[in-house]
C-alpha positions, 0 to 999 in steps of 0.5 A: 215753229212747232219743232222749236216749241217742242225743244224748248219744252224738253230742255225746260223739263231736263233742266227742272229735272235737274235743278227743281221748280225754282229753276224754270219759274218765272221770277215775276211769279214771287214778285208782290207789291210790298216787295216791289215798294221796298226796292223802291225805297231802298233804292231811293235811299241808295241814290240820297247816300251817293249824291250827298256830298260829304264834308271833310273832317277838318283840324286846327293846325298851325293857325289854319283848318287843314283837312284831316287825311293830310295831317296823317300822311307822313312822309320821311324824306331824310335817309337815316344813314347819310342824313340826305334829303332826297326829293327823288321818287326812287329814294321813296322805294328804298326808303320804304324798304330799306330805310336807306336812301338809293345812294347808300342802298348802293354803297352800304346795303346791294349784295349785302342784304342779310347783313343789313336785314340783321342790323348792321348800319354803317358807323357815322365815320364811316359815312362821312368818309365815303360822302367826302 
């Protein structure tokens, strides 16, 4: 037992060595009563925020009181190039991306990326001849 004692000692003494006083003290030995009450009352005030249950913001919409954050969500399911809407949850990534839905990604836009990232669109006579 007196062999681990001893090692312990060493080890404490090269890492004070190392890294100073603050390093090996005991963190209860800065500890006051006054720091341990505020932490108390911090933590209480903690908890209060986290268990309050918050009321969602509502807005007059159309003769009802709708939640907020479901009025800012806007969601385009009409591809702009054939007109088309889509209920597809692949169109949503080529609508967010390309700003066309899959079938005209497929038609108008695959391999020719750079042309449609440039501006190029499809002119409407085009479009329609293609849908028919």
């Amino acid at each position: 037992m007196k062999k681990n004692i001893d090692q312990v000692a060493k080890i404490e003494k090269a890492i004070k060595a190392k890294y100073g006083e603050i390093a090996v003290r005991n963190p209860m030995s800065s500890w006051s009563d006054e720091k341990e009450n505020a932490y108390i009352q911090q933590m209480k005030e903690r908890a209060l925020k986290e268990n309050r249950p918050t009321e969602p913001e509502k807005q007059y919409y159309d003769g009802f009181f709708v939640d907020k954050k479901l009025l800012n969500r806007e969601s385009n399911r009409v591809c702009p190039v054939c007109d088309e809407y889509t209920f597809d949850m692949r169109d949503d990534l080529f609508l967010n991306k390309w700003q066309s839905c899959h079938q005209c990604y497929v038609k108008w836009i695959e391999d020719r990326e750079t042309r449609w990232k440039s501006g190029w669109r499809p002119g409407d006579e085009n479009v329609r001849e293609q849908n028919n």
